[in-house]
C-alpha positions, 0 to 999 in steps of 0.5 A: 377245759379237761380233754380226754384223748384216750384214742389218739393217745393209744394209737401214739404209743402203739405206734411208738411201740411198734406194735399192730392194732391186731397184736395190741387186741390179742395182749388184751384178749379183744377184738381188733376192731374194738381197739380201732374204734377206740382210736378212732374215739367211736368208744373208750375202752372199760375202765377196767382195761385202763391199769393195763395199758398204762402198764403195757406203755410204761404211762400213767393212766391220766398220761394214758386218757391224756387228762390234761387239766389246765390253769390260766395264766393269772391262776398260774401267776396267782399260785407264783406270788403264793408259793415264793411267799412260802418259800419266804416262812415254810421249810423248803422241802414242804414247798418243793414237794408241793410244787412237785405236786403241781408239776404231776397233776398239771404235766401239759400245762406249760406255762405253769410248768414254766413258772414252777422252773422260775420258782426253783431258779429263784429260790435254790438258794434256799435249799440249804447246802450247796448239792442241795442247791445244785439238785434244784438247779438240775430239776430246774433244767428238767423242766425247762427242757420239758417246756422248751420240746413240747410246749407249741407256743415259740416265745415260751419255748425260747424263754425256757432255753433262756432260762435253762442257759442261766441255770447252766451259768448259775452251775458254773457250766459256760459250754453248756450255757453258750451251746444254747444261747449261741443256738438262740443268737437271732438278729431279729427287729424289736417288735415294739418299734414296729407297732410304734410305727402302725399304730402311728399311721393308724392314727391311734396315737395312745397305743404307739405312745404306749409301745414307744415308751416299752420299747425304750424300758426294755432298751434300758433296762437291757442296757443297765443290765450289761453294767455288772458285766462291764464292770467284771470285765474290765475289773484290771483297769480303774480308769475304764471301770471308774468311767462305766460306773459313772456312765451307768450311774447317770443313766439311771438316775437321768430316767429315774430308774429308782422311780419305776423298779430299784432293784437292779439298781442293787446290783449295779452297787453291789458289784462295783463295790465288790470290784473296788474292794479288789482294786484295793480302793476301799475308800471308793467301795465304802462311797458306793455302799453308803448309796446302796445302804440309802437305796435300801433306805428310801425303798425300805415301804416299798414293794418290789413291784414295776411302776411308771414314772413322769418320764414313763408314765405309759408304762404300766398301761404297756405292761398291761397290753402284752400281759406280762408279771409287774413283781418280783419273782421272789417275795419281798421277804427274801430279797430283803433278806439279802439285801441286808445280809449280802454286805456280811455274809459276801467274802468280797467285802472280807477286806472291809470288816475292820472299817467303822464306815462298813460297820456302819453301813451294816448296822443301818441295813440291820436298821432297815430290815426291822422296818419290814 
């Protein structure tokens, strides 16, 4: 719903202005008490005031009448998959500016400010040079420090400090990026095993069996999640390396993580081979990319999209409860895209170029790629 909060709004900048009711009238050539019926929100002032004041306060005057025009959040969520669709076949700045659009016309609206952050994260990579991609990220922090000071809703608020953090990562800024996480550095009970447990003596036992089984994917899906970091960290020592991506690899395929989402399982290829390649064993990073290559295979029909599985088969009807995004944040296009280009393009996988079964794993990623 559109709200016109001319009145309080006044009232604020004068304020923030320093400036009386009686010496605001008198710039404008009215009455004192006309302006205190207007923050009052007895009367509006004439429209013909309204370039004025918004020039006087240094505002816009949608800022001014505090015009705030509000999206839901599956509009907002519907305009995410739309626009990362376009970032996938239309020029990039034709996207940025529409999203730029967005971002003016719905200011206070910050879930979708929020979402518009993501896109940009998402999709700097697009931007074309590496400044490029650094300006994207910049705006990305922008906007996310917008929604982190304003938006009154805390888990959105800690989302966009999260994010904000990761663009900092993303920019090769650690202290910038620990200043805020370390802020965020909560010890706090998961709230899923909680209502487990409520639910359980309120007796509904399909509702406990449905956050049980989210708890545990996030649980999961946050521990799969270490693996790349494991792997980097202990890259000096083969031995540990080669048993954490044994462990990792088993976890997976224990809970069938290919079944519900294989995208991390990507990643967690991906960076194993790139560390082999640095411990000088092709031979063990040709092993892992061929798995890669068959991953990519045997998803080639398949959308980027969070499904149950036999062992999770609650899991979307959780995913449901809490309202939460079930596909990726990137079109299928583009993470295709880099599925099948990352093995040529990545200079990690330089020392492997020479070898027929690199050459074959390219030429089958290639293979895939024409299927989508």
């Amino acid at each position: 719903m559109d709200i016109i909060n001319i009145g309080r709004i006044i009232s604020e900048k004068r304020k923030a202005k320093g400036i009386t009711q009686e010496e605001l009238a008198n710039y404008l050539g009215i009455s004192k008490p006309a302006v205190s019926k207007w923050e009052s929100g007895q009367s509006y002032p004439d429209i013909l005031f309204l370039p004025v004041l918004a020039s006087y306060f240094n505002s816009s005057v949608d800022e001014l009448i505090g015009y705030e025009p509000m999206m839901s959040k599956e509009e907002v969520r519907k305009l995410y998959r739309r626009l990362a669709e376009d970032f996938s076949k239309k020029s990039f700045e034709e996207v940025y500016e529409e999203c730029e659009g967005y971002l003016k016309k719905y200011f206070s609206c910050w879930y979708l400010q929020y979402r518009i952050g993501l896109l940009y994260l998402n999709h700097c990579a697009l931007a074309g040079t590496p400044e490029k991609t650094q300006e994207i990220l910049d705006r990305a922090v922008d906007i996310f420090l917008v929604v982190e000071r304003s938006c009154e809703e805390v888990s959105l608020a800690k989302q966009a400090m999260q994010m904000k953090a990761y663009c900092y990562i993303c920019q090769q800024k650690p202290a910038e990026a620990i200043e805020v996480l370390e802020s965020l550095n909560e010890s706090i009970i998961q709230t899923e095993s909680l209502l487990v447990k409520a639910y359980q003596l309120k007796g509904d036992r399909d509702k406990a069996m449905e956050y049980l089984q989210g708890s545990a994917v996030n649980c999961l899906n946050i521990l799969l999640g270490c693996s790349t970091d494991f792997f980097q960290l202990y890259a000096d020592d083969p031995e540990r390396m080669d048993k954490y991506y044994e462990i990792f690899i088993k976890l997976a395929d224990i809970f069938e993580v290919e079944q519900m989402s294989p995208g991390g399982l990507y990643s967690i290829y991906l960076t194993a081979a790139a560390i082999y390649v640095l411990q000088d064993r092709k031979e063990k990073a040709l092993e892992v990319l061929e798995k890669y290559a068959d991953l990519a295979k045997r998803n080639a029909v398949k959308e980027f999209e969070i499904h149950g599985n036999q062992i999770f088969d609650r899991l979307e009807s959780y995913l449901k409860t809490i309202d939460i995004e079930t596909v990726a944040p990137r079109s299928s296009e583009v993470i295709w895209r880099d599925i099948k280009n990352i093995l040529s393009e990545n200079p990690a996988f330089k020392p492997l170029e020479g070898e027929p079964r690199f050459q074959m794993i390219v030429r089958s990623l290639k293979e895939v790629w024409k299927q989508k």
